[in-house]
Backbone as CSV, one residue per row, in Angstrom:
resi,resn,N_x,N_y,N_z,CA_x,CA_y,CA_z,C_x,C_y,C_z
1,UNK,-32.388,-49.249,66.602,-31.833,-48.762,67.864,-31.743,-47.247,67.845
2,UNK,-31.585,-46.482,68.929,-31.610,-45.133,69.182,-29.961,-44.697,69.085
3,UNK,-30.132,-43.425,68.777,-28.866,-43.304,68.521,-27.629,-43.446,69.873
4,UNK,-28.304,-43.539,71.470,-27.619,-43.684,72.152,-26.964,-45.150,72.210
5,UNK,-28.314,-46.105,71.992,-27.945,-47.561,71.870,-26.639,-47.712,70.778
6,UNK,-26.795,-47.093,69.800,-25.482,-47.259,68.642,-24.472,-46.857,69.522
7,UNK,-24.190,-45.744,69.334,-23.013,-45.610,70.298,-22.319,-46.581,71.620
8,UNK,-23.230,-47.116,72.341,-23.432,-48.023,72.566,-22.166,-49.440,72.618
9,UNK,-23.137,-49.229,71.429,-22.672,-50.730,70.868,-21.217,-50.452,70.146
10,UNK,-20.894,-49.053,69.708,-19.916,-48.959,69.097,-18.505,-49.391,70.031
11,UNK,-19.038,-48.650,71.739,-18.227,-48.797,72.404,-17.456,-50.118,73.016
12,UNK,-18.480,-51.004,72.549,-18.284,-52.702,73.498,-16.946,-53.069,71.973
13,UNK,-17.920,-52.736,70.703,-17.034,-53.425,69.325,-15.898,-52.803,69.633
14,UNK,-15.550,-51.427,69.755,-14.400,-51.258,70.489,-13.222,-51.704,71.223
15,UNK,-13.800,-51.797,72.384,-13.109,-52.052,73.514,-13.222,-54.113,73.294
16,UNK,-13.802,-54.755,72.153,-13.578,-56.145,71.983,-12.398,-55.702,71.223
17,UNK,-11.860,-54.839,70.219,-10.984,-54.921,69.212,-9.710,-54.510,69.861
18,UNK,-9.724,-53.513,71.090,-8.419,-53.113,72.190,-8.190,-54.646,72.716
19,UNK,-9.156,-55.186,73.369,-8.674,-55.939,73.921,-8.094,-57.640,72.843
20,UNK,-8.422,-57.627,71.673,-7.823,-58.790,70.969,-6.534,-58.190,70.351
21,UNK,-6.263,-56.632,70.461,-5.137,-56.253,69.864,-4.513,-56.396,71.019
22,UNK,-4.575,-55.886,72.389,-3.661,-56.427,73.507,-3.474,-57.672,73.441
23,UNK,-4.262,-58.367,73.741,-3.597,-60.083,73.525,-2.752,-60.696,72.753
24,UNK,-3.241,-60.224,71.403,-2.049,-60.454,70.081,-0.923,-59.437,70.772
25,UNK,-1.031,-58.264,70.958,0.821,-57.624,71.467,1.287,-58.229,71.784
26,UNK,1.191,-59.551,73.402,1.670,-59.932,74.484,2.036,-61.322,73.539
27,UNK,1.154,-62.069,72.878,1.516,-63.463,72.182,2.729,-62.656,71.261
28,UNK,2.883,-61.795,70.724,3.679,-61.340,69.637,5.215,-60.949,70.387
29,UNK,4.969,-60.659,71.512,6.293,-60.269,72.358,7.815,-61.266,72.121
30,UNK,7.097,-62.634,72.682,8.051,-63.404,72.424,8.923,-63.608,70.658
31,UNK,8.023,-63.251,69.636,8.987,-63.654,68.625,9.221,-62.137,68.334
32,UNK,9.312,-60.785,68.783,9.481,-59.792,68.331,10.785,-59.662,67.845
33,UNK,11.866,-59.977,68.143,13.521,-60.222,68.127,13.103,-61.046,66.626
34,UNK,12.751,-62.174,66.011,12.830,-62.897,64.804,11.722,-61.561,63.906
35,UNK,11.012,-60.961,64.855,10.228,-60.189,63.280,10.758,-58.897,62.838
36,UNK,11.772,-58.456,64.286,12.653,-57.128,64.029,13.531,-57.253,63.108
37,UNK,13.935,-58.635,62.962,15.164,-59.329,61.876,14.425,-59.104,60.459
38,UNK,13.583,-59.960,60.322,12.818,-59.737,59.330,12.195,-58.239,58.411
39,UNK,11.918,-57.283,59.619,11.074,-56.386,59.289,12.455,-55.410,58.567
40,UNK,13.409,-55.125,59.209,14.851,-54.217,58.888,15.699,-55.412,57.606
41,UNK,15.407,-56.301,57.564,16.361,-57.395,56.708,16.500,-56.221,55.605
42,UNK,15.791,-55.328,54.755,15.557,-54.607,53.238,16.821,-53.837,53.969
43,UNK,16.679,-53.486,54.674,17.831,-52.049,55.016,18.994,-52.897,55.485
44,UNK,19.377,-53.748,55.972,20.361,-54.327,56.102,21.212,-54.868,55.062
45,UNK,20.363,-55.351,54.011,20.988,-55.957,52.902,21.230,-54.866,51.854
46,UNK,20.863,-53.700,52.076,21.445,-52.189,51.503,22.470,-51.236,51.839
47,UNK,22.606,-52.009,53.479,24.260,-51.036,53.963,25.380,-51.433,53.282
48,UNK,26.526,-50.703,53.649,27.720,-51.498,52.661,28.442,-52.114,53.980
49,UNK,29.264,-53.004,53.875,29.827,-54.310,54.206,30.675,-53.397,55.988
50,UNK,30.304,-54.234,56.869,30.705,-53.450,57.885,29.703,-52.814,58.794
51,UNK,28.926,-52.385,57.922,27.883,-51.397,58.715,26.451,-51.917,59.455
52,UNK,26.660,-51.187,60.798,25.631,-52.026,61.308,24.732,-50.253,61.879
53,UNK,23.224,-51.082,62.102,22.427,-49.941,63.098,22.889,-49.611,64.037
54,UNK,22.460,-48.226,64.561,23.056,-47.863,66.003,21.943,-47.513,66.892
55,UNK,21.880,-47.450,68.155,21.145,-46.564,68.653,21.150,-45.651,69.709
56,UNK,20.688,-44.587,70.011,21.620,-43.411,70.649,20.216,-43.395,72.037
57,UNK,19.668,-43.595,71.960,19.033,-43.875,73.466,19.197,-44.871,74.010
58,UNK,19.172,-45.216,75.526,19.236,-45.683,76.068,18.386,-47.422,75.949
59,UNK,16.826,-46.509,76.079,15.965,-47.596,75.786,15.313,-47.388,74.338
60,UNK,15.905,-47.375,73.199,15.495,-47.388,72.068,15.172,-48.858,71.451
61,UNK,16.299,-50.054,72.437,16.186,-51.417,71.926,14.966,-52.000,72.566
62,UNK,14.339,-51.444,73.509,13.169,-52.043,74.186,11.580,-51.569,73.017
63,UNK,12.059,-50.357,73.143,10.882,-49.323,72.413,10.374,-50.167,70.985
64,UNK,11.904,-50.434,70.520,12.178,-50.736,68.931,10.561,-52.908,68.883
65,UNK,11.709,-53.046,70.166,10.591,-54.441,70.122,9.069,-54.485,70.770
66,UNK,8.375,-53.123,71.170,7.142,-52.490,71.714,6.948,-52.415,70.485
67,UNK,7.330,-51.762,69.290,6.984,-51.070,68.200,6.802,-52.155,67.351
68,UNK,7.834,-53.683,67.165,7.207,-54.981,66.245,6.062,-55.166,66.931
69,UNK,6.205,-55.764,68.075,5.072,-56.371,68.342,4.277,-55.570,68.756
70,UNK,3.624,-54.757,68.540,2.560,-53.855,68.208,1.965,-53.758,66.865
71,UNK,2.567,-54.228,65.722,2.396,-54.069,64.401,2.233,-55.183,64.089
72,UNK,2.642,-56.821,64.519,2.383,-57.686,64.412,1.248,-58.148,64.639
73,UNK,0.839,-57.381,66.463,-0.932,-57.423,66.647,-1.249,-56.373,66.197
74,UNK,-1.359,-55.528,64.978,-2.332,-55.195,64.404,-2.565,-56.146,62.950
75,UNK,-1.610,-56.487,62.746,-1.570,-57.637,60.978,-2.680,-59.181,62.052
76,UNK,-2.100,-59.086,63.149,-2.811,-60.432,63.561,-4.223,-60.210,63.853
77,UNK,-5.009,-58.764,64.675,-5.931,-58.549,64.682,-7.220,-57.587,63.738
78,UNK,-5.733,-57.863,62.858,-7.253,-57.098,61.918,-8.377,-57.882,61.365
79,UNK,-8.127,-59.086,60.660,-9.087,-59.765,60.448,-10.702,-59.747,61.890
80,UNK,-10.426,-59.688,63.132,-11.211,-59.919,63.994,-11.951,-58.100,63.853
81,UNK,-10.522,-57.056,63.698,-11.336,-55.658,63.975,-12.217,-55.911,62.280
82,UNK,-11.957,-56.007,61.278,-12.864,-55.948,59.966,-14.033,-56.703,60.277
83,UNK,-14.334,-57.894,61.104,-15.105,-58.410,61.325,-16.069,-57.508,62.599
84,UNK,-15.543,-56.682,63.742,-16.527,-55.979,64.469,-17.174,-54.920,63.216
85,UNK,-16.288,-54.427,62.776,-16.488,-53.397,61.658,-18.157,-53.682,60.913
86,UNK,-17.758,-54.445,60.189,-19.107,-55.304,59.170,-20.143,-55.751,60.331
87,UNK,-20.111,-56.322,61.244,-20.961,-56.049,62.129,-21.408,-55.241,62.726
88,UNK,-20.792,-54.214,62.548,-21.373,-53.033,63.269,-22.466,-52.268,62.194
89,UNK,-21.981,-52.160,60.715,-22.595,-51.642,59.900,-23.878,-52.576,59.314
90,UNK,-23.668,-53.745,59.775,-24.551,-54.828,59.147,-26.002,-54.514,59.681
91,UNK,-26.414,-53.508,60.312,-27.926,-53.542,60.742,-28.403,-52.825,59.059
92,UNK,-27.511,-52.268,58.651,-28.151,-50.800,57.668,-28.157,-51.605,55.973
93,UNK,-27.433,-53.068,56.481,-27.054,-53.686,54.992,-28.706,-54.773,54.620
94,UNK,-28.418,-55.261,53.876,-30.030,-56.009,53.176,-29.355,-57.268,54.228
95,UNK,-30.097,-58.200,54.468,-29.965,-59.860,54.821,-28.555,-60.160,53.596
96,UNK,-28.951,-60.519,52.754,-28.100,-61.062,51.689,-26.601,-60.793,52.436
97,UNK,-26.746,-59.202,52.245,-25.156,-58.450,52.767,-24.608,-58.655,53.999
98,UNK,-25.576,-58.865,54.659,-25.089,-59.471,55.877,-24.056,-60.192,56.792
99,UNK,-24.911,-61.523,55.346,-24.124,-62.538,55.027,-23.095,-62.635,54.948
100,UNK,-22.190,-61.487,53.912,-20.952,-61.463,53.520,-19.333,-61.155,54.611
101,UNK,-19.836,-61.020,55.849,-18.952,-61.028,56.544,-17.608,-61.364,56.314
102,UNK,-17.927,-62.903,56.008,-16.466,-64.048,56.134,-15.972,-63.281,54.740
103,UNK,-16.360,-63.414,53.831,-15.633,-62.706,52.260,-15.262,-61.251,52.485
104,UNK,-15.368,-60.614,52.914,-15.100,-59.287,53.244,-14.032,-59.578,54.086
105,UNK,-13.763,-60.440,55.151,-12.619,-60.446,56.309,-11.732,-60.956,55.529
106,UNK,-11.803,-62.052,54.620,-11.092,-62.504,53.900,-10.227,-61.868,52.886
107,UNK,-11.200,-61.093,52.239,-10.753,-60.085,50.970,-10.041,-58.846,51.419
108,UNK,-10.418,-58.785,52.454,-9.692,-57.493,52.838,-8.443,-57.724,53.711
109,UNK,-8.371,-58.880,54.601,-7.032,-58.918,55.418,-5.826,-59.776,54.048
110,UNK,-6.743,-59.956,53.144,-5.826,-60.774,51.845,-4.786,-59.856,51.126
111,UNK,-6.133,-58.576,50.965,-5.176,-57.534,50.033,-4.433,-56.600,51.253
112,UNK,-4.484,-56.646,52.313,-3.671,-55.646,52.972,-2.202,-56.679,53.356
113,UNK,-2.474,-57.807,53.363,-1.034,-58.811,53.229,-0.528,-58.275,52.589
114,UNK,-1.010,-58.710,51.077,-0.551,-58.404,49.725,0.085,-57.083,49.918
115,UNK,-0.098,-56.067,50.169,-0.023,-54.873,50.292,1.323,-54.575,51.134
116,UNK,1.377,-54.997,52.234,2.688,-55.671,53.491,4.387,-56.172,52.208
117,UNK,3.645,-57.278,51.902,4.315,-57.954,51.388,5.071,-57.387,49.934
118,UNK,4.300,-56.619,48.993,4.476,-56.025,48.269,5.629,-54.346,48.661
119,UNK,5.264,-54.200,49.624,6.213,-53.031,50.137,7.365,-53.479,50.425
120,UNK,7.370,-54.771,51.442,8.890,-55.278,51.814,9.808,-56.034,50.768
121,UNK,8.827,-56.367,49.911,9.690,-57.245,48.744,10.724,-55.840,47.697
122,UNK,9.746,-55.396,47.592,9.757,-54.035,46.144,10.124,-53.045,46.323
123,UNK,9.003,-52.315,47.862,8.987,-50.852,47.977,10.703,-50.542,48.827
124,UNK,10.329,-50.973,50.042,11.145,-51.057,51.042,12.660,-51.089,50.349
125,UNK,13.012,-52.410,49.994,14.761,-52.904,49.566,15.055,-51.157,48.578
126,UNK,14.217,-51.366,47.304,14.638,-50.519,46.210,14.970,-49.010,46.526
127,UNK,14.058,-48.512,47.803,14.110,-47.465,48.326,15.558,-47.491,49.079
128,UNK,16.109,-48.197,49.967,16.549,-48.169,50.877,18.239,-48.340,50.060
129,UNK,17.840,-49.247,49.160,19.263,-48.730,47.948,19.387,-47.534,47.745
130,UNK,18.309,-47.132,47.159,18.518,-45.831,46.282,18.918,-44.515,47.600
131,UNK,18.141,-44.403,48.471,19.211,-43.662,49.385,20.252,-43.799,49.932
132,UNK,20.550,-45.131,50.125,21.936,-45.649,51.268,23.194,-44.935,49.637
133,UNK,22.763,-45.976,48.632,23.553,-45.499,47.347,23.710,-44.127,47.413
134,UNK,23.157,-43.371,47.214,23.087,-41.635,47.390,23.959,-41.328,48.313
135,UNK,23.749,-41.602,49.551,24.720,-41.009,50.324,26.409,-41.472,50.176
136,UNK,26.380,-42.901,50.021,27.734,-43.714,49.881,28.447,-42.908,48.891
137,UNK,27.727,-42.538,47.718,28.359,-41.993,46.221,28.936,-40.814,46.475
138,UNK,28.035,-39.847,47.223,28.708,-38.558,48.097,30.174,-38.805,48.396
139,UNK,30.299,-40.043,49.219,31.520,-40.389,50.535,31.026,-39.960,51.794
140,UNK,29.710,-40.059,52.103,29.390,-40.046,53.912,29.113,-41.600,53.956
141,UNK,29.450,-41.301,55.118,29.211,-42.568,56.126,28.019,-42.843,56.494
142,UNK,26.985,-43.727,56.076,26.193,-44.211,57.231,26.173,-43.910,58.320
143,UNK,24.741,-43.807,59.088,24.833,-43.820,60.971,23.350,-43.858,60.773
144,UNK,22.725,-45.041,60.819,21.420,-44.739,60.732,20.978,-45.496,62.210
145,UNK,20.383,-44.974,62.553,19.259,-45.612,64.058,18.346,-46.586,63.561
146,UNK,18.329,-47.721,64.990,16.987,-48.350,64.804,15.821,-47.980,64.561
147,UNK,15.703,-46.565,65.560,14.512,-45.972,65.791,14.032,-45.448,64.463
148,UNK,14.910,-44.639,63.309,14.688,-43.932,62.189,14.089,-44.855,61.375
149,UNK,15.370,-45.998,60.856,15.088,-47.360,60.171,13.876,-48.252,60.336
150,UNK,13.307,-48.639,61.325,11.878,-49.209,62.364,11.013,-48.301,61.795
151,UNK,11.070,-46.835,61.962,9.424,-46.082,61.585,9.405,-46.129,60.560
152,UNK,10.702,-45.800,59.322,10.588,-45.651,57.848,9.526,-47.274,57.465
153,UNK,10.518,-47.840,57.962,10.028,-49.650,57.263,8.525,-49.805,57.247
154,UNK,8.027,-49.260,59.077,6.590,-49.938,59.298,5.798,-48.639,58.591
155,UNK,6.406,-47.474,58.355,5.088,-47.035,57.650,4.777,-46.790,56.162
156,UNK,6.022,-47.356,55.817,5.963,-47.683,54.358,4.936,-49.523,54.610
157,UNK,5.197,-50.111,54.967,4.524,-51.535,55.037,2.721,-51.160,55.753
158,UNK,2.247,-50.534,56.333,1.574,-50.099,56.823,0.708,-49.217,55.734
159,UNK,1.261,-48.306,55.352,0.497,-47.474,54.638,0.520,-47.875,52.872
160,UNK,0.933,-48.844,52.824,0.972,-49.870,51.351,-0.060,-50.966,51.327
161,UNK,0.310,-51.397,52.979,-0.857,-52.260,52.921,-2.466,-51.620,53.250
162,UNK,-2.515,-50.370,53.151,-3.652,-49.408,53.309,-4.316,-49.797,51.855
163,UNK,-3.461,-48.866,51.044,-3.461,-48.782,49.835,-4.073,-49.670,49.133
164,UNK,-3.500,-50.877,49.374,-4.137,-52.107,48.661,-5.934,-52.325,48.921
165,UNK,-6.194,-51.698,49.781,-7.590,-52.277,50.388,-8.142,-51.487,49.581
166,UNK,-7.742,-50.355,48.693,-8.686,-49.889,47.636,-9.803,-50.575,47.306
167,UNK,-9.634,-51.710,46.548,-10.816,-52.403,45.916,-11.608,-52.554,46.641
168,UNK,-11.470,-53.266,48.230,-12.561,-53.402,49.263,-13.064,-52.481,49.448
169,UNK,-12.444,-51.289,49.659,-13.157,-49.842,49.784,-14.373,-49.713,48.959
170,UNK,-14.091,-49.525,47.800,-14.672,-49.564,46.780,-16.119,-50.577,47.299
171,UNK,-16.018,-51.801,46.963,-17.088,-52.476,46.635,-17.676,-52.312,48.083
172,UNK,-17.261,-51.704,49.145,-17.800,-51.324,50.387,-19.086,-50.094,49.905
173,UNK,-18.251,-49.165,49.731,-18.686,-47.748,49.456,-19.909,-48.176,48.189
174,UNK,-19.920,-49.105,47.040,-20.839,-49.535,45.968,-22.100,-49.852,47.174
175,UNK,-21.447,-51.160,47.838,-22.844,-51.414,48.338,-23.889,-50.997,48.973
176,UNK,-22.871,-49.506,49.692,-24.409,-48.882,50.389,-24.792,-47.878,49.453
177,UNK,-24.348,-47.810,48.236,-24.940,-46.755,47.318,-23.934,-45.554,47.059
178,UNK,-22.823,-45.143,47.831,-21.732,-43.849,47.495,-21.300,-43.458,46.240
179,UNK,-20.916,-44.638,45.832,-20.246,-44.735,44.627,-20.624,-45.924,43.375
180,UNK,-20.592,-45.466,42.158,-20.917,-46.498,41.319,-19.484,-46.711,40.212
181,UNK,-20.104,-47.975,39.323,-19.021,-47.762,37.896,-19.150,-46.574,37.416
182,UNK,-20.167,-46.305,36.888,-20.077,-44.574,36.344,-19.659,-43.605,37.515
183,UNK,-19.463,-43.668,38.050,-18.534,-42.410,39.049,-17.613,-42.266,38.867
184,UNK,-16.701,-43.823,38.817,-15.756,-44.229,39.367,-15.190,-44.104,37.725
185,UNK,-15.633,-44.674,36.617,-15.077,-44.012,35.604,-15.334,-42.733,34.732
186,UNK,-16.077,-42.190,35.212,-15.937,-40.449,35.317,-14.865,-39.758,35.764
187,UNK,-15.076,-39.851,37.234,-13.804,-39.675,37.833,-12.456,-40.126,37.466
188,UNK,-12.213,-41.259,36.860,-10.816,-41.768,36.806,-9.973,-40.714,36.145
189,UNK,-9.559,-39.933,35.538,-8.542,-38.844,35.405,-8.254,-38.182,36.273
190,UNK,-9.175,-37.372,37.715,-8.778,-37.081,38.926,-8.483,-38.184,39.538
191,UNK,-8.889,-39.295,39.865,-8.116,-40.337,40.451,-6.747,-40.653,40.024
192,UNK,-6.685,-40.871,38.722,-4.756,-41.459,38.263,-4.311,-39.843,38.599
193,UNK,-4.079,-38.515,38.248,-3.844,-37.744,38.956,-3.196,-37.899,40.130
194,UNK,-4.359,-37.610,41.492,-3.766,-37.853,43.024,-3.168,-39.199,43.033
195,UNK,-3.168,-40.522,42.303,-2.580,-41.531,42.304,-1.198,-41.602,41.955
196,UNK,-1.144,-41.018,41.422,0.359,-40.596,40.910,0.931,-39.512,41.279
197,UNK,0.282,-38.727,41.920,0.753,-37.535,42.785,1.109,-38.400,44.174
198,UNK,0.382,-39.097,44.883,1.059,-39.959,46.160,2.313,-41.070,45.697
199,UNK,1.978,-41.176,44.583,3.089,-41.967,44.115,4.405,-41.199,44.066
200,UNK,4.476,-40.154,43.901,5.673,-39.321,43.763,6.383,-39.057,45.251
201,UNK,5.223,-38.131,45.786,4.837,-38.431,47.141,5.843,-39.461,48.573
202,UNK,5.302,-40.064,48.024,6.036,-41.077,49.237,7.341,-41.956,48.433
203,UNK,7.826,-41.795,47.653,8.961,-42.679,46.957,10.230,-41.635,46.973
204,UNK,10.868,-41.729,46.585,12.209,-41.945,45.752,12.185,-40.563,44.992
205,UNK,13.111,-39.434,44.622,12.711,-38.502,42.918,13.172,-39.753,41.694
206,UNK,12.937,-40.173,41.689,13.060,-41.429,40.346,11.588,-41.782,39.863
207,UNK,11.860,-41.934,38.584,11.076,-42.286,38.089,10.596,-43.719,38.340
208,UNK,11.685,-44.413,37.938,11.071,-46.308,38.509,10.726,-46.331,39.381
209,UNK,11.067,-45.565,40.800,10.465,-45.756,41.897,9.326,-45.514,41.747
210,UNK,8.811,-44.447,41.304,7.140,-43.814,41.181,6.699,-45.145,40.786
211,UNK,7.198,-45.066,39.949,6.181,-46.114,39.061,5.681,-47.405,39.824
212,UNK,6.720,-47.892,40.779,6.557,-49.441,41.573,5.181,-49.063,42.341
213,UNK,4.602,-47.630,43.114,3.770,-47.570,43.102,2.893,-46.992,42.882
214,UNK,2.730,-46.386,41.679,1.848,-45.646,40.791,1.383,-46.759,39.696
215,UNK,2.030,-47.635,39.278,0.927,-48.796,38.461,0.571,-49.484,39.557
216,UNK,0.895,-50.230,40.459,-0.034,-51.002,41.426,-1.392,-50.013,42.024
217,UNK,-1.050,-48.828,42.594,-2.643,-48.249,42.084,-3.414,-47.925,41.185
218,UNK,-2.925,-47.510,40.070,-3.761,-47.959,39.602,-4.771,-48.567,38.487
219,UNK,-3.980,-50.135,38.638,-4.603,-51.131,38.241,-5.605,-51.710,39.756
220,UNK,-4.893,-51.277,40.940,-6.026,-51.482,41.935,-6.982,-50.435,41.653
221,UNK,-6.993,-49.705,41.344,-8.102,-48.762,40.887,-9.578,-49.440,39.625
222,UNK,-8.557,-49.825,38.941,-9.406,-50.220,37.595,-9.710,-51.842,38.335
223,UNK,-9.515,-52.325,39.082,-9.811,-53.542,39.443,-11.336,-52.732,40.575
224,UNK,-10.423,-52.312,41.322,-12.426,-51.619,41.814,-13.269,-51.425,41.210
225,UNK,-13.217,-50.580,39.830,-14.307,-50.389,38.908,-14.837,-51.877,38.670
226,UNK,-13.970,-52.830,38.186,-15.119,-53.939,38.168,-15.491,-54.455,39.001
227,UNK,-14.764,-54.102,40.362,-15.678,-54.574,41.686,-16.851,-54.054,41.797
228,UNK,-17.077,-52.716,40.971,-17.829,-52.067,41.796,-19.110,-52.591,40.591
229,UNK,-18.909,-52.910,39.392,-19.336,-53.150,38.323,-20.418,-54.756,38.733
230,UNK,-19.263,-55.346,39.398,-19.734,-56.702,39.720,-20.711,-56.726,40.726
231,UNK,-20.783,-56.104,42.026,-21.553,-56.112,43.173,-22.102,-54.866,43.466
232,UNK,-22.459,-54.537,42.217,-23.348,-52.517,41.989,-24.971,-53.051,42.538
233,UNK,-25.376,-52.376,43.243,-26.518,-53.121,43.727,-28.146,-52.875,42.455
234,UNK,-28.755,-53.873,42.565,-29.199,-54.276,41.449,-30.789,-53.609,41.919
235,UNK,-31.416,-52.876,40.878,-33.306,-52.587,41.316,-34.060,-54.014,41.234
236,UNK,-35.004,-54.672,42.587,-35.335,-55.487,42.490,-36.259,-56.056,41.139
237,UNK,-36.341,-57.334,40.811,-37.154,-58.162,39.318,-38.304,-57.510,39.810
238,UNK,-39.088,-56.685,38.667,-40.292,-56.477,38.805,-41.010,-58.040,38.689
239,UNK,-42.349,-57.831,39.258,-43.204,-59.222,39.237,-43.843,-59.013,38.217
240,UNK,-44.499,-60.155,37.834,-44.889,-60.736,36.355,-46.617,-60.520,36.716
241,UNK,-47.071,-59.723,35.477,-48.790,-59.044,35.982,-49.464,-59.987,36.370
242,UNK,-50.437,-60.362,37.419,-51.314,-61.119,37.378,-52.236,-61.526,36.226
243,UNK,-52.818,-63.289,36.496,-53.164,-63.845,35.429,-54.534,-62.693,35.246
244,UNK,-55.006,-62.652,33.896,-56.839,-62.261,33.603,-57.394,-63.214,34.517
């Protein structure tokens, strides 16, 4: 295709992925109230006894349930956007690769769960101690907003479950040729580096905190290398000389 036709086509994969993320918003509306519970539960079970959220706008409680269910249809529509994705790139991949669609949607909306889930279990609660604790130990009072509490949560859960998609990255970037095992363990001392520099980064000044996510990258790191090890694309079997 010409480069106008791409574009093109980029625009329809597009505007299919707006419109399955609108649909998921509107299905997601109704339970937004049970996932707002859910999503704040880490910070709730970290206030001390008494203390509840506040919020100082007017319409902050409307905004607050625009803002779940908006995040809910993106966890619900990503599998469908990874799938325009790989289709979109699939003209430039071999047949074989093609193929791999369904394992790629799979592998990748798997580890960005993982990734979700891993923040709200671990990242989220431990954090949300370690500051609420901080301030309590002072003697201030709490006064935290929905609105504050809501962005901290989703972009710690959001940008964890980024994180995790490392490996897919990876064996993405292997297959069209970017990156190999030898790059990737060349490189690894600048990688644990910035890995542990974002780890510092976005946590806690504590050390355990770093660490909750500075080893989960990277051992997702060293798990790419053998992704990349495993599905490194191979120079085709030479053929066998013709008979005399």
């Amino acid at each position: 295709m010409s480069f106008l036709q791409h574009l093109d086509e980029l625009r329809v994969r597009l505007l299919r992925c707006v419109l399955v993320l609108g649909a998921a918003f509107f299905a997601a509306w109704p339970i937004s109230g049970w996932a707002y519970e859910l999503v704040v539960s880490p910070i709730r079970d970290a206030l001390p006894a008494g203390v509840n959220l506040a919020y100082t706008g007017i319409a902050d409680p409307f905004m607050l349930y625009m803002k779940v269910s908006l995040f809910v249809a993106i966890v619900v529509a990503l599998p469908w956007t990874l799938a325009e994705f790989w289709l979109f790139v699939s003209p430039g991949l071999y047949p074989r690769e093609r193929m791999m669609v369904i394992p790629f949607v799979l592998a990748a909306t798997a580890f960005f769960g993982l990734g979700v889930v891993f923040a709200h279990l671990v990242i989220v609660p431990y954090s949300a101690r370690y500051f609420i604790g901080l301030g309590t130990e002072s003697g201030f009072q709490p006064v935290l907003t929905v609105r504050e509490v809501l962005t901290f949560v989703l972009q710690m859960l959001l940008a964890t479950g980024g994180v995790f998609e490392l490996p897919v990255v990876i064996f993405f970037l292997t297959r069209i040729g970017i990156v190999t095992p030898a790059f990737l363990i060349h490189y690894f001392g600048y990688s644990f580096f910035v890995i542990w520099v974002i780890a510092a980064v976005v946590t806690p000044p504590d050390v355990f905190s770093m660490m909750l996510v500075g080893v989960p990258m990277t051992l997702l790191y060293v798990l790419g290398i053998l992704v990349s090890y495993v599905f490194r694309p191979r120079p085709p079997a030479a053929s066998a000389p013709p008979a005399p």
